[in-house]
C-alpha positions as CSV (number, residue, x, y, z in Angstrom):
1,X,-27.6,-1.2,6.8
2,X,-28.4,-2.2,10.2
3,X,-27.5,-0.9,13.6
4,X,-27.6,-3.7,16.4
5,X,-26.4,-1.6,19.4
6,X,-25.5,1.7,19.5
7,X,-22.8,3.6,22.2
8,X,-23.9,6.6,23.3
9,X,-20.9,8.0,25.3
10,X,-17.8,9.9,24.1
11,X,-15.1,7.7,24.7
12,X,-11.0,8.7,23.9
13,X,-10.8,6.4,21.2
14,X,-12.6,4.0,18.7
15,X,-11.3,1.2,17.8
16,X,-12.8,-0.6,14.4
17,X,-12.5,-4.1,13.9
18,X,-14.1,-5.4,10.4
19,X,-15.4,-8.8,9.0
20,X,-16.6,-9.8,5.8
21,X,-18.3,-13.3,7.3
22,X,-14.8,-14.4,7.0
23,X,-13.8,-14.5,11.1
24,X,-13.4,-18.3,12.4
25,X,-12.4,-16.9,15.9
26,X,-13.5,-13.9,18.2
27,X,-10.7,-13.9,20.4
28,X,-9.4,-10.2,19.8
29,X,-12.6,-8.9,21.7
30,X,-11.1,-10.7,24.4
31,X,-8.3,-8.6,24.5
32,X,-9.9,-6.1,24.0
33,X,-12.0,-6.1,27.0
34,X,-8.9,-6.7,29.2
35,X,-7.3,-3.1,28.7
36,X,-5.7,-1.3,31.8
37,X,-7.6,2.2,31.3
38,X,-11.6,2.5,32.4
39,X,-13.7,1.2,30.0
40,X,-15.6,4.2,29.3
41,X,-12.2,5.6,27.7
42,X,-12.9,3.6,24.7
43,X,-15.1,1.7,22.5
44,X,-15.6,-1.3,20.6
45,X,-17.4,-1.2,16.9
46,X,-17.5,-4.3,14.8
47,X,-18.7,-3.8,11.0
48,X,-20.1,-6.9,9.0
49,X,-20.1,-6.6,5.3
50,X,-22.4,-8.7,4.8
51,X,-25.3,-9.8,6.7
52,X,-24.2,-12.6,9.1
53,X,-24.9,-11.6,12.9
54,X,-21.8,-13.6,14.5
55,X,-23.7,-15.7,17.4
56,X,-20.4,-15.6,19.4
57,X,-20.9,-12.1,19.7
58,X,-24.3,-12.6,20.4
59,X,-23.0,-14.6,23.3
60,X,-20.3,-12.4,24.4
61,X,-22.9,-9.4,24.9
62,X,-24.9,-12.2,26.7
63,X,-22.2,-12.9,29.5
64,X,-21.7,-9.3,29.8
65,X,-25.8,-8.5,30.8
66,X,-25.7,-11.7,32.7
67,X,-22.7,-10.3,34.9
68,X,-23.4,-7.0,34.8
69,X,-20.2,-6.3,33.0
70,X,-19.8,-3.4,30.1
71,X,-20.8,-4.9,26.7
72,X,-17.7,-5.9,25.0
73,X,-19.1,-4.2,21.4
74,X,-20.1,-0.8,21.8
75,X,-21.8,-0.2,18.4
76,X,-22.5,-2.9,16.1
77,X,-23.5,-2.5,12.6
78,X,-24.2,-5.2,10.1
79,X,-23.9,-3.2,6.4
80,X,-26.2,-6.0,4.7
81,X,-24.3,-5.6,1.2
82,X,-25.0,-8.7,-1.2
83,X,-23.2,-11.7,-1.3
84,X,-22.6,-11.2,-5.5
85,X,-21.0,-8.3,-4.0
86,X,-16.8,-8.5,-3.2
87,X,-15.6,-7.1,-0.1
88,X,-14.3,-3.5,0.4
89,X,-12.7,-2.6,3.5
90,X,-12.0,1.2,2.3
91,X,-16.1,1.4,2.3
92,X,-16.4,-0.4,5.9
93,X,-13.3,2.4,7.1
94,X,-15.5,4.6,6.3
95,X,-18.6,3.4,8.0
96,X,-16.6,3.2,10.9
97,X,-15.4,7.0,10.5
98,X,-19.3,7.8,10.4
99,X,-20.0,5.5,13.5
100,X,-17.4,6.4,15.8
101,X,-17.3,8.3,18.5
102,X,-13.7,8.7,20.0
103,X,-11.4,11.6,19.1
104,X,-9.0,8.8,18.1
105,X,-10.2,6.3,15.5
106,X,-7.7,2.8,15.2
107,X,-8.5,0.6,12.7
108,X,-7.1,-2.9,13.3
109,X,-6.3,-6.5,12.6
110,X,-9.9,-8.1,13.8
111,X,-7.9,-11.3,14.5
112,X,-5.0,-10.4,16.6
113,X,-4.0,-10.4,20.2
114,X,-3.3,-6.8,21.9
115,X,-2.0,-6.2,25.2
116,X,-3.3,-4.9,28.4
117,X,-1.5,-1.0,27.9
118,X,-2.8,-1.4,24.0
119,X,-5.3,1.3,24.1
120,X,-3.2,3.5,27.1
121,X,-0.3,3.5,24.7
122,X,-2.6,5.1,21.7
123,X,-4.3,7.8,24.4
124,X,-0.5,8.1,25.7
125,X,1.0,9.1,22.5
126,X,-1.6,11.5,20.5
127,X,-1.6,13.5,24.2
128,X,2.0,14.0,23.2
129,X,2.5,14.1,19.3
130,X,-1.3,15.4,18.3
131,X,0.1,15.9,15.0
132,X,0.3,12.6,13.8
133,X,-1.1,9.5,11.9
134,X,0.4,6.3,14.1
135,X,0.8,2.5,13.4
136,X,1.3,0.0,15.5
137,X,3.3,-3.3,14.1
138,X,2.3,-6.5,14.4
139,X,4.6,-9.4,15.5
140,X,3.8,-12.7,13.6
141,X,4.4,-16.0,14.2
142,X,3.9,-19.0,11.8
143,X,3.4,-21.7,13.9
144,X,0.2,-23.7,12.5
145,X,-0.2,-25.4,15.4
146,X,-2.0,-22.4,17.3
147,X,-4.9,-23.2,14.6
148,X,-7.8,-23.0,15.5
149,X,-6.8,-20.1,17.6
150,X,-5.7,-21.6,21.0
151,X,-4.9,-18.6,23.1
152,X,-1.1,-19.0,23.2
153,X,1.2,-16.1,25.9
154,X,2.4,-13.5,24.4
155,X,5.6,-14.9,25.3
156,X,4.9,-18.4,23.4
157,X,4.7,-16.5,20.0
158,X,8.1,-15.0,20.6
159,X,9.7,-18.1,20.1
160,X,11.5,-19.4,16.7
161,X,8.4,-19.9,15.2
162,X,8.0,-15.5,15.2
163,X,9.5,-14.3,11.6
164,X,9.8,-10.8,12.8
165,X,11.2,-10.0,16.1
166,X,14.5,-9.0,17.6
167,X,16.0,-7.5,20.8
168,X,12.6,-6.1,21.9
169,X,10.8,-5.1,19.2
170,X,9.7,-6.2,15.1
171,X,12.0,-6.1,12.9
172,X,10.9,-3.7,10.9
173,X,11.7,-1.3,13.2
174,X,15.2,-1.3,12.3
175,X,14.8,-0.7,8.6
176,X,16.0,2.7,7.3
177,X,16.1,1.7,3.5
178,X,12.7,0.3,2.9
179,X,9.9,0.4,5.4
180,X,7.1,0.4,3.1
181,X,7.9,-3.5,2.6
182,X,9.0,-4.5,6.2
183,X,6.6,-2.8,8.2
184,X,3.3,-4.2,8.3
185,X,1.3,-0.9,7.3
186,X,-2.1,-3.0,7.3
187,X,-1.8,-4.0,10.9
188,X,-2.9,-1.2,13.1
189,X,-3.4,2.4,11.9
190,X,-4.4,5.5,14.5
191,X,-5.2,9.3,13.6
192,X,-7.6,11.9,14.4
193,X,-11.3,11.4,13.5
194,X,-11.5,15.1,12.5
195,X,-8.0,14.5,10.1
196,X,-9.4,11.6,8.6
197,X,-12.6,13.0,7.7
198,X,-10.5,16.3,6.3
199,X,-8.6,14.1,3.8
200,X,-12.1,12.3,3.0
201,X,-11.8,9.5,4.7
202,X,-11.1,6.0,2.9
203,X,-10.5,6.5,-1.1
204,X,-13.2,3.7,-2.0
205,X,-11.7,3.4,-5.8
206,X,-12.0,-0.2,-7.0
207,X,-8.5,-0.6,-7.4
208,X,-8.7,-1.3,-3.3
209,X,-11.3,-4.0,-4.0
210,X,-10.2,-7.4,-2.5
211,X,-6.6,-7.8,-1.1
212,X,-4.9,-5.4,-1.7
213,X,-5.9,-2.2,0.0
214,X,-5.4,-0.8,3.9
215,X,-5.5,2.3,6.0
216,X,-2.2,3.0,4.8
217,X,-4.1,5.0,2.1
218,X,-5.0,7.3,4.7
219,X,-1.7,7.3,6.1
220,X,-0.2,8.4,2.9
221,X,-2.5,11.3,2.6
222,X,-2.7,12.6,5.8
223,X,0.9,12.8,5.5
224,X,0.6,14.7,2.6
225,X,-1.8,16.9,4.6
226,X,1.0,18.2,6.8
227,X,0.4,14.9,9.7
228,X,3.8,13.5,10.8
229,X,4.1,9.2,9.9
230,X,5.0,7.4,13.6
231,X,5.4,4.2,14.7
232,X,4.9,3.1,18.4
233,X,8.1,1.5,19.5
234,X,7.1,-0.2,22.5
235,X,3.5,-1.3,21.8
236,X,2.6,-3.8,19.4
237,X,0.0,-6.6,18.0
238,X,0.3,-10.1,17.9
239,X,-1.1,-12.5,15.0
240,X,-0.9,-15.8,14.7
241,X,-1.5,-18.4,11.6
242,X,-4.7,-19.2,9.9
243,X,-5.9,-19.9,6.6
244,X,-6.1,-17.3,4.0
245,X,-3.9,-15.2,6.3
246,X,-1.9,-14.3,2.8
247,X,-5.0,-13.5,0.2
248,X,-4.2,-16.6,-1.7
249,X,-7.2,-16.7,-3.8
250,X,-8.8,-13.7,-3.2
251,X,-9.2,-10.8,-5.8
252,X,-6.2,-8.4,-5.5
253,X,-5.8,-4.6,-7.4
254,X,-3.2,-3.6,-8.9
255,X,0.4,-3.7,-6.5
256,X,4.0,-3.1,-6.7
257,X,5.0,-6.7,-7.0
258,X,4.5,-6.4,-2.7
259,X,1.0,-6.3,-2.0
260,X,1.5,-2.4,-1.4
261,X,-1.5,-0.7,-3.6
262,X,-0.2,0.8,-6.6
263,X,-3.0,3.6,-6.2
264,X,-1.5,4.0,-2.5
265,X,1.5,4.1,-3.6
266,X,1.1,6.9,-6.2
267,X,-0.9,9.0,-4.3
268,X,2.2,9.2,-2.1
269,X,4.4,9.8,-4.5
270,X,2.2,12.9,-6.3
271,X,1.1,14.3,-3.0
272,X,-2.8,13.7,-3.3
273,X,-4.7,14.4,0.0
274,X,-8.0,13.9,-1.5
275,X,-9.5,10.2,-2.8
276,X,-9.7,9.6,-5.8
277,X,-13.1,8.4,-4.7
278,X,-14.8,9.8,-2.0
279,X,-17.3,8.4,-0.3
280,X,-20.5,10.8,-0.1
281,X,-22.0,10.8,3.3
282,X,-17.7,11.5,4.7
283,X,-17.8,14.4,2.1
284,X,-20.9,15.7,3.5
285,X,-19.2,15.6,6.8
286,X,-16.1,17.1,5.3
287,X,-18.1,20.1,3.8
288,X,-19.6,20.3,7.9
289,X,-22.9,19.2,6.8
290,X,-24.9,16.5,8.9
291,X,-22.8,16.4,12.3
292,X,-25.4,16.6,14.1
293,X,-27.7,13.7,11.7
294,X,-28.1,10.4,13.6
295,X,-25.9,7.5,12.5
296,X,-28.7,5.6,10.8
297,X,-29.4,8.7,8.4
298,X,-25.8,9.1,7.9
299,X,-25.1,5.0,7.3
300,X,-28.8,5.7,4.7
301,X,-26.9,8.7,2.5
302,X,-23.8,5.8,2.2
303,X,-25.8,3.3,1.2
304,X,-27.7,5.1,-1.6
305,X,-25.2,7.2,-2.9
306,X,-23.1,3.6,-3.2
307,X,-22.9,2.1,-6.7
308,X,-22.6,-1.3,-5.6
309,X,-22.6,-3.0,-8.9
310,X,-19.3,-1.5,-9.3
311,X,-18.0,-4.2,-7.1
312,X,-19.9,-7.2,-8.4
313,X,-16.9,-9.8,-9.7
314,X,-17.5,-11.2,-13.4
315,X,-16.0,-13.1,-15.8
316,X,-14.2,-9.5,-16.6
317,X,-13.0,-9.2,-13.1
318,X,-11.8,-12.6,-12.5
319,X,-9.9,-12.6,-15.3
320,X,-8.2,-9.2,-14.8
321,X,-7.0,-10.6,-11.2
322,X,-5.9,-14.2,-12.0
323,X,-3.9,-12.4,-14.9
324,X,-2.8,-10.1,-12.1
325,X,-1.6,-12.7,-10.0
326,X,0.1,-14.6,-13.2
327,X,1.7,-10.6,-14.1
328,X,3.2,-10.8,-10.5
329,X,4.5,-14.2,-10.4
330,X,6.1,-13.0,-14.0
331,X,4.5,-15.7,-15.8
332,X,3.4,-13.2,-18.6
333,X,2.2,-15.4,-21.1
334,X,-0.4,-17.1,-18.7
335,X,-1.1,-12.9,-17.4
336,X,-1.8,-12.3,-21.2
337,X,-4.3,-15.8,-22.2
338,X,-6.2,-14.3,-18.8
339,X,-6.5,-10.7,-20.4
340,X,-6.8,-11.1,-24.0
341,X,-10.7,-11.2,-24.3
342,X,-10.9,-8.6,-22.3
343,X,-8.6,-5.6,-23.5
344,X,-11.0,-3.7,-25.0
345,X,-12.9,-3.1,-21.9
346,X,-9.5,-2.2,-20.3
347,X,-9.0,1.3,-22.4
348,X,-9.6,3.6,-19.9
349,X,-7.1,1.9,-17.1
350,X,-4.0,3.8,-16.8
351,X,-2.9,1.4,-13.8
352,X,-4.0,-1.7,-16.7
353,X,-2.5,-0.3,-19.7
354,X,0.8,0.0,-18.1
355,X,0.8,-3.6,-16.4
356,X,-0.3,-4.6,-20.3
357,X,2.9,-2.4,-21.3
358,X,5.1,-4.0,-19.4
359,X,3.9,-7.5,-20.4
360,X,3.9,-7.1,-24.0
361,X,7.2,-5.6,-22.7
362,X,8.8,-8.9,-21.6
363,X,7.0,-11.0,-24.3
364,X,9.0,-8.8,-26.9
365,X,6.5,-7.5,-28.6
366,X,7.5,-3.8,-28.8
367,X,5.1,-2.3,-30.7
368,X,2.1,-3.4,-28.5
369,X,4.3,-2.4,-25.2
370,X,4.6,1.1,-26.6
371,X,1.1,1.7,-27.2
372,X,-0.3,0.4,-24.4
373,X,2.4,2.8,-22.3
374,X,1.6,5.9,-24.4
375,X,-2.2,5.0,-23.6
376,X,-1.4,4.9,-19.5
377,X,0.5,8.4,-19.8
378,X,-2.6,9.5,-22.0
379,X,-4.9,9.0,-19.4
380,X,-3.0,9.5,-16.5
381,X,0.7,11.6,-17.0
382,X,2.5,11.1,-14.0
383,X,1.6,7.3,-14.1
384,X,5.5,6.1,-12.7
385,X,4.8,2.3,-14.1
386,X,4.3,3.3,-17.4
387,X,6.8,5.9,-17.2
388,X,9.6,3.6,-16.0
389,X,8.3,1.2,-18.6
390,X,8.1,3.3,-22.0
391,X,11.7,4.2,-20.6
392,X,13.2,0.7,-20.7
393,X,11.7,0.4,-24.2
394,X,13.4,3.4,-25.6
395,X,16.3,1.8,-24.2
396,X,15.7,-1.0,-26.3
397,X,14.7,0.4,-29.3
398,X,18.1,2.3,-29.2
399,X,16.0,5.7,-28.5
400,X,18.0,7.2,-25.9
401,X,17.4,10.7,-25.7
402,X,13.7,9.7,-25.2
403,X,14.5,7.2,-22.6
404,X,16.4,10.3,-20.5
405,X,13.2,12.2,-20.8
406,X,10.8,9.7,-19.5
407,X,13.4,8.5,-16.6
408,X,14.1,12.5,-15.7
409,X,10.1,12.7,-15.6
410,X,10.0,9.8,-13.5
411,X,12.4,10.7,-10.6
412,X,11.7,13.3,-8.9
413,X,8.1,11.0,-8.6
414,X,9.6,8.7,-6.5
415,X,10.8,9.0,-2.9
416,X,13.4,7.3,-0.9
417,X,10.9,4.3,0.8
418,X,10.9,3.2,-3.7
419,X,14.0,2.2,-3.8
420,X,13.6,-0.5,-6.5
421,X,12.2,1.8,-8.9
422,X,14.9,4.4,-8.2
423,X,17.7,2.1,-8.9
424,X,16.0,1.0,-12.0
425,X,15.2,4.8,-13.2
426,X,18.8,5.5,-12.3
427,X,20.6,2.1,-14.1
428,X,18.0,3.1,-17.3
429,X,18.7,6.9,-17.6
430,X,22.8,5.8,-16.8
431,X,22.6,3.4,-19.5
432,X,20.9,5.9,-22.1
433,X,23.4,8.4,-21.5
434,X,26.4,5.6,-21.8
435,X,24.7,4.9,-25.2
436,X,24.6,8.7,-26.1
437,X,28.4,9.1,-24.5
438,X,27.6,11.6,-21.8
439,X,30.1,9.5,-19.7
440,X,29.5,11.9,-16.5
441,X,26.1,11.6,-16.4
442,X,26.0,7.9,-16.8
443,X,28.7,7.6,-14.0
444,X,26.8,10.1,-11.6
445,X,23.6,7.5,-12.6
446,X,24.8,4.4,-11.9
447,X,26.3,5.8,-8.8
448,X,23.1,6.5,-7.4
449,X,21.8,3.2,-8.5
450,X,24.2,1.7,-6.2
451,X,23.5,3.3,-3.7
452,X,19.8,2.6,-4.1
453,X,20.5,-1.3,-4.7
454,X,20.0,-3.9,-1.9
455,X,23.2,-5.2,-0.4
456,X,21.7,-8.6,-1.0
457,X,20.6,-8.3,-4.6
458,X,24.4,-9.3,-5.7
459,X,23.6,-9.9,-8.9
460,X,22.4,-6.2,-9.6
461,X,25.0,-4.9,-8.1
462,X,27.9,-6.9,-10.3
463,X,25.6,-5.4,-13.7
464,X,25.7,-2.0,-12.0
465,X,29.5,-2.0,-11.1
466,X,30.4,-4.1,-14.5
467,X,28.7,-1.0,-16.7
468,X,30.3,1.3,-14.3
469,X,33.6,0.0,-15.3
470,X,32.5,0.2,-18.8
471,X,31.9,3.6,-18.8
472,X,35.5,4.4,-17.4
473,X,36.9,2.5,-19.5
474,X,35.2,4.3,-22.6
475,X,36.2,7.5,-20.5
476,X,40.0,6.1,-21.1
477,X,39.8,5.0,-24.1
478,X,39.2,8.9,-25.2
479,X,41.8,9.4,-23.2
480,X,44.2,7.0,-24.6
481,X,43.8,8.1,-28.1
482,X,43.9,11.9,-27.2
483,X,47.5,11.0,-26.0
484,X,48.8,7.6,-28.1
485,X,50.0,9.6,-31.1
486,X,52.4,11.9,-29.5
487,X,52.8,9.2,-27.0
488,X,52.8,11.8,-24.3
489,X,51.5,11.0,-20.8
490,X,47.7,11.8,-19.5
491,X,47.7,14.9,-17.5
492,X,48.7,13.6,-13.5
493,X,45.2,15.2,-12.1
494,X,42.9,13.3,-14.8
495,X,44.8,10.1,-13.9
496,X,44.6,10.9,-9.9
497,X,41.0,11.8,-10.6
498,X,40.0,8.5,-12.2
499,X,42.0,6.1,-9.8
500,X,40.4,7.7,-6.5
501,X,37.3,7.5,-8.8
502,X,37.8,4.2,-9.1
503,X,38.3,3.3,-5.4
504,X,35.6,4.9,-4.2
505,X,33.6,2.4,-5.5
506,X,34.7,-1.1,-3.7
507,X,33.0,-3.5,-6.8
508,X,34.3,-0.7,-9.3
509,X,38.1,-0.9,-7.3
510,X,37.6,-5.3,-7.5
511,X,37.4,-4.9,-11.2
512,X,39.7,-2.7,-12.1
513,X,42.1,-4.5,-10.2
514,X,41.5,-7.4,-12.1
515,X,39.9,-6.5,-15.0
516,X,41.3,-4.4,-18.6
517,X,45.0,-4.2,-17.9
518,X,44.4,0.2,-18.9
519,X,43.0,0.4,-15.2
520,X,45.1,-1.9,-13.6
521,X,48.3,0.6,-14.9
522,X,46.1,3.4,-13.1
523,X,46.0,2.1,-10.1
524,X,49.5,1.3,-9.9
525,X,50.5,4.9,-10.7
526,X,52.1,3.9,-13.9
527,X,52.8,7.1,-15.9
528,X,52.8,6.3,-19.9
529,X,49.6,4.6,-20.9
């Protein structure tokens, strides 16, 4: 690694911008020079993956000497990795955890517009809420006309153009049901230098190769830690278009469907606060060892205790991620002609083996499905993809009181930001205990996967309310033949019970108003069934 410049002071904050030769357009260090606090509160470090010295910084830090004005990049470091070599940003987070300087560290989008109280607003709020790990969202706007960048107002990006902004702020804001997936997690993520280096720094596992990774790894653990999740609600980024905004192309880890890191996401859910890879040199600083070393001996430790090769992408690699991208797109025959020649080498990857589960899943082939899902809970137990998977194949296989085990295992895994997964572990598990009778259960199941469904996924809700029906009517079909051969009527509070039951639930209340003709004599209070 090389360092170009160096800072020397001890600024409030550090902000890290990273590029991987991939930046077309500087203008964020623009912005970033135009803050309304004294430049000496904060600093500027740029990281380069590889080993291209950008000559537009090289002419920015020109102007500056020639004017007399404070160098727009505090420290710069080029890390020199090979070009054979794919990018990791969780290893250039943690360069810039070693490099900075600032009691705050912010990583953020190198390519975005900030506004003049940008850095004021991060000082502003850890002074009040010390406690916490904050983001910042980003407001987007898809107009390809400000490409090449073309310094548009902030104003101009508001307009119908922006896909995320209302009444003063991102949309995302005003999600209560699923912020993981409307928030933009990757955008802008602040915490303490001295927390991030507790948790040990960014997990550098290769499953955060490529694509799909972020600081929201960090996030989750530090919260985990005990550090309170915020989000600013009056300061935000800006971004506009450019190509390869998206990842199209690039290699991408294993995700949720979203481009949210399946690793991220587990660690979340199981309450890790350590990587599951940490990065040596932060480790030394965790264990209080080298504060004091200069930055080029600690940047030397990372580089040699780095196996880079790790991160070389071959033919195994390539194929792994267009099958990925196939899996995701749920085209799982073309996911499967990617991995076939390489599932041997694939043994010993619980996040694989249940993707491979759940693809054999869909192309029916049971027996493959279920051993590639035991294989996933061998090697890692509280795996929730295979564990929601092997459950869905119980179903099928008409082995239900294994199905309720994996889905009760797989619960109390998953927290309230999952909410697809939970209405799918709750519509499996009700389902299995339909199929083994326990009509309670099964209603108090699909209950809460109605609750847990979208309002706009209409067609899961109609399965969820039509099985729901089911299930009472198999409740009064007991009923009915407990009563029919004395021909005596059902007890008044069972048939109260059930019709309030019933209209608690508006779909439920729609079909039994026009559905079996059994509920329809509920609901209008008749007394002999």
């Amino acid at each position: 690694m090389k360092i170009l410049r160096q800072n020397s002071s001890l600024p409030d904050v550090s902000i890290v911008f990273l590029d991987w030769s991939c930046r077309e357009s500087f203008h964020s260090l623009d912005y970033i020079a135009r803050q309304d606090v004294p430049r000496d509160r904060y600093e500027l470090i740029w990281i380069e993956y590889y080993d291209t010295i950008a000559p537009e910084i090289t002419e920015i830090l020109s102007r500056n000497a020639e004017s007399g004005e404070h160098l727009t990049v505090d420290t710069w470091i080029i890390m020199d990795v090979p070009r054979n070599v794919y990018y990791h940003k969780h290893y250039m987070y943690n360069v810039g955890i070693a490099a900075a300087r600032g009691k705050i560290i912010c990583f953020c989008d190198s390519d975005a517009m900030f506004t003049p109280s940008f850095v004021r607003s991060m000082i502003d709020f850890f002074d009040a809420h010390p406690g916490t790990v904050l983001h910042i969202d980003e407001v987007r706007n898809v107009d390809h006309s400000h490409y090449p960048f073309d310094h548009p107002t902030f104003e101009q990006l508001l307009d119908e153009n922006c896909i995320n902004w209302k009444d003063g702020k991102t949309t995302g804001l005003y999600e209560v049901s699923d912020r993981i997936h409307h928030l933009n997690y990757g955008a802008c993520m602040c915490a303490l230098r001295e927390d991030l280096i507790d948790i040990g720094g960014a997990d550098e596992h290769i499953d955060y190769l490529g694509h799909v990774c972020g600081p929201y790894d960090m996030t989750f653990r530090l919260v985990n830690h005990g550090k309170q999740e915020a989000w600013h609600e009056k300061e935000f980024l800006f971004h506009t278009w450019h190509p390869g905004s998206d990842g199209i192309d690039n290699y991408i880890g294993p995700h949720d469907g979203k481009n949210v890191s399946s690793r991220a996401l587990e660690a979340r859910q199981v309450k890790s606060v350590m990587p599951s890879a940490e990065n040596e040199a932060i480790r030394s600083l965790r264990l209080g060892q080298g504060h004091d070393r200069p930055l080029a001996s600690i940047l030397d430790h990372m580089q040699r205790s780095t196996d880079l090769n790790r991160w070389i992408i071959d033919d195994h690699k390539i194929a792994v991620s267009l099958g990925r991208s196939a899996y995701y797109r749920h085209d799982f025959k073309e996911a499967m002609n990617h991995w076939r020649k390489f599932l041997d080498s694939t043994r010993d990857d619980p996040s694989f083996q249940a993707a491979l589960g759940w693809t054999y899943y869909h192309l029916n082939n049971n027996d493959k499905s279920m051993t590639a899902f035991n294989l996933a809970l061998q090697l890692d137990r509280v795996n929730t993809e295979a564990l929601r998977g092997r459950g869905w194949l119980c179903n099928r296989l008409g082995r239900h009181d294994e199905a309720v085990k994996d889905f009760t295992r797989l619960l109390p895994l998953l927290d309230d930001s999952m909410r697809d997964y939970l209405q799918e572990s709750y519509r499996g598990r009700g389902l299995s205990h339909l199929h083994l009778g326990l009509h309670d259960e099964a209603i108090a199941d699909l209950s809460s996967a109605i609750v847990y469904t979208m309002p706009q996924s209409e067609t899961v809700l109609h399965e969820l309310y039509n099985t729901l029906a089911h299930v009472y009517l198999a409740k009064a079909n007991i009923l009915r033949r407990q009563i029919e051969p004395d021909n005596n009527t059902p007890p008044r509070p069972v048939l109260r019970h059930l019709k309030d039951t019933i209209r608690s639930h508006k779909g439920l209340y729609y079909i039994a108003r026009h559905g079996h003709s059994f509920f329809r004599r509920v609901l209008q209070n008749r007394r002999h069934v």
